[in-house]
Residue frames relative to the residue before (quaternion, step in Angstrom):
aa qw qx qy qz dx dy dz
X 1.0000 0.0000 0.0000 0.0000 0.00 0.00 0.00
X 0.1738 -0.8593 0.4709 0.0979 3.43 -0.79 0.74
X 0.3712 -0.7482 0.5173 0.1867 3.67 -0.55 1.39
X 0.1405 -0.7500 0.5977 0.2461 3.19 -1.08 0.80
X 0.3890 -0.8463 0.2674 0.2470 3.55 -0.20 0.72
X 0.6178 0.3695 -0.2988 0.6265 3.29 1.27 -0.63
X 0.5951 0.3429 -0.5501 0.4752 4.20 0.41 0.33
X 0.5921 0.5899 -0.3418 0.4297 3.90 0.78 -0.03
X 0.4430 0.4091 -0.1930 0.7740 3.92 1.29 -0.93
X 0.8568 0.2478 -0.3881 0.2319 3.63 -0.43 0.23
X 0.3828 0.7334 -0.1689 0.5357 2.80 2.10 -0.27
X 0.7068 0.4578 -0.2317 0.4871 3.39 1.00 -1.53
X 0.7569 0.3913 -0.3645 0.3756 3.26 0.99 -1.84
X 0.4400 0.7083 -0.4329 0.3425 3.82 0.78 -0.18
X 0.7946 0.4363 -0.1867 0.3786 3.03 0.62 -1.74
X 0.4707 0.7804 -0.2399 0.3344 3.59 1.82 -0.81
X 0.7874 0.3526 -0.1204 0.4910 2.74 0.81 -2.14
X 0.6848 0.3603 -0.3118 0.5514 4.29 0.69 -0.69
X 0.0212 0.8613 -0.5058 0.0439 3.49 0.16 1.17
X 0.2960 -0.7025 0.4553 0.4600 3.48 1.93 -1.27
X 0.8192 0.0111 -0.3274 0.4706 3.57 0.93 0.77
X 0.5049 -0.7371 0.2430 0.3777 3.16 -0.45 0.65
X 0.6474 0.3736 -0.4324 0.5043 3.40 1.00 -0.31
X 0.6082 0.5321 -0.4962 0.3175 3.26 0.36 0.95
X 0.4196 0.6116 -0.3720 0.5581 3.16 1.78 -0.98
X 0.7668 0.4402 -0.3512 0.3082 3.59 -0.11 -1.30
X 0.6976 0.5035 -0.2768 0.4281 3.31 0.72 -1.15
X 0.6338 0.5787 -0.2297 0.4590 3.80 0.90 -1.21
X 0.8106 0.2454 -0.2461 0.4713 3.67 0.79 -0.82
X 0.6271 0.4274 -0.5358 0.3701 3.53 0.83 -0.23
X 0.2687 0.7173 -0.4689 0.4398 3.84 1.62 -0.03
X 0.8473 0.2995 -0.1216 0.4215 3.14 -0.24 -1.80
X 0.4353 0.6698 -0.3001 0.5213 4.04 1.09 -0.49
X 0.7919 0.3488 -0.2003 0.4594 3.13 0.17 -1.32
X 0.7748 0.4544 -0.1147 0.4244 4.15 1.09 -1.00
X 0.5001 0.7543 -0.3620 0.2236 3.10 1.49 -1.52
X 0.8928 0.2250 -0.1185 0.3718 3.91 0.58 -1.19
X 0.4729 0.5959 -0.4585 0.4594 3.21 1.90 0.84
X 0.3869 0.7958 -0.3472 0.3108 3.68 1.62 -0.41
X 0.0191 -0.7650 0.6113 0.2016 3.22 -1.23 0.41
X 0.7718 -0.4268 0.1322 0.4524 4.09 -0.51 0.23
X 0.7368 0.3254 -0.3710 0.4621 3.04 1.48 -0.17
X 0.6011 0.5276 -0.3990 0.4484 3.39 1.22 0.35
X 0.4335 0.5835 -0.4106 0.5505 3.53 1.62 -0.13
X 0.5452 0.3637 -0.3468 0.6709 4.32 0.76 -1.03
X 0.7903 0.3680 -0.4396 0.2163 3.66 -0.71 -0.07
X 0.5912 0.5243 -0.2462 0.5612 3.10 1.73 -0.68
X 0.6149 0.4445 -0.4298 0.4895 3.53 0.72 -0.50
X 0.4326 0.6273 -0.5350 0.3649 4.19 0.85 -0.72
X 0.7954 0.5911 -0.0727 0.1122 2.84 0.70 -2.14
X 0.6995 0.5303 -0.1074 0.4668 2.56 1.74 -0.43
X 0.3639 0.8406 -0.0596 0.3967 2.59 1.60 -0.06
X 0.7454 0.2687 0.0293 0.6094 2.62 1.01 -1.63
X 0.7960 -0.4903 0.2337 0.2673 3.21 -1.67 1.87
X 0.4305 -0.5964 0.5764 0.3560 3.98 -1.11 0.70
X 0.4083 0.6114 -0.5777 0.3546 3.95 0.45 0.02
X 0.8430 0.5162 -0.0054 0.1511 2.68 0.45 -1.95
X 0.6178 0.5629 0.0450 0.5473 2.87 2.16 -1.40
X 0.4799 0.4917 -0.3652 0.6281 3.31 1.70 -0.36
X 0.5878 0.6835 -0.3193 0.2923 3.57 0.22 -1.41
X 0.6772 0.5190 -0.1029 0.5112 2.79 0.46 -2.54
X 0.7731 0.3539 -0.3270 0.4126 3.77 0.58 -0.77
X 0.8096 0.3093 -0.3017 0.3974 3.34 0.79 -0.57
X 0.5414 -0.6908 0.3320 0.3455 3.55 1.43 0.80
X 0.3291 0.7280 -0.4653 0.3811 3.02 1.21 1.23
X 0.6079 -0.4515 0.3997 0.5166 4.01 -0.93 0.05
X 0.0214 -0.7434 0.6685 0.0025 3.60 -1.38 0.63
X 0.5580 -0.6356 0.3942 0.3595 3.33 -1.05 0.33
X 0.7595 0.4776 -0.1232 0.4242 2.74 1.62 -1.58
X 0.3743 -0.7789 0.4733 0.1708 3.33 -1.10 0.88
X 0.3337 -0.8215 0.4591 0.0552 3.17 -0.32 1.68
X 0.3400 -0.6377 0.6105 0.3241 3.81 -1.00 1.32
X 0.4589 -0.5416 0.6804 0.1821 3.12 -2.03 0.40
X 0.4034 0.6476 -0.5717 0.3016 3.30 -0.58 1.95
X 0.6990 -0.5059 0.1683 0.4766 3.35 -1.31 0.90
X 0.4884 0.6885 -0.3368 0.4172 3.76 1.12 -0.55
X 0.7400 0.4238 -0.2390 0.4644 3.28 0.61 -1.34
X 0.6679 0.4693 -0.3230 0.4789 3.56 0.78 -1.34
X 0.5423 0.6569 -0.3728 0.3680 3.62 0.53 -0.80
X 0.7949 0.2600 -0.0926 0.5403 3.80 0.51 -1.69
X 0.7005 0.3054 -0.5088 0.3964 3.53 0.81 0.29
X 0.5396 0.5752 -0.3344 0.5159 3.59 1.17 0.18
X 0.3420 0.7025 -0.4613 0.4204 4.16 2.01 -0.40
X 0.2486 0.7654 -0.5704 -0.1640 3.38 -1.15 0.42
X 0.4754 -0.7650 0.3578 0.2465 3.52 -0.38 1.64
X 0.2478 -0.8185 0.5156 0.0527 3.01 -0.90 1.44
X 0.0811 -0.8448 0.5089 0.1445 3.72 -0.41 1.25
């Protein structure tokens, strides 16, 4: 199967910015901004998990609150809970 990469990075930055709250949009794309073109394919599949998963959860996970969801341990994950959102 063959990844296109730049239709994938557009995919993400999409999925970043329409998050369904705005402090999440904000926080999720300057994330993805800030990483998108240091990624490699398997950090590009981990970010896309991430995103995935519900803004309940993803806030939590960031603010090191309880979550239901059980978050893998990758450079992706450590990265955005270590993101800090410059205003």
């Amino acid at each position: 199967m063959n990844i296109n990469l730049e239709e994938l990075k557009k995919k993400i930055i999409y999925r970043a910015q329409y998050r369904g709250t705005k402090e999440m949009d904000k926080l999720m794309s300057s994330f993805v901004k800030m990483h998108i073109d240091k990624f490699d394919i398997k950090n590009l599949k981990d970010l896309e998990k991430l995103l995935e998963i519900d803004d309940n959860n993803l806030y939590s996970f960031y603010n090191g609150t309880n979550t239901r969801y059980i978050f893998e341990d990758n450079n992706v994950n450590r990265l955005f809970k270590n993101f800090t959102l410059k205003k």
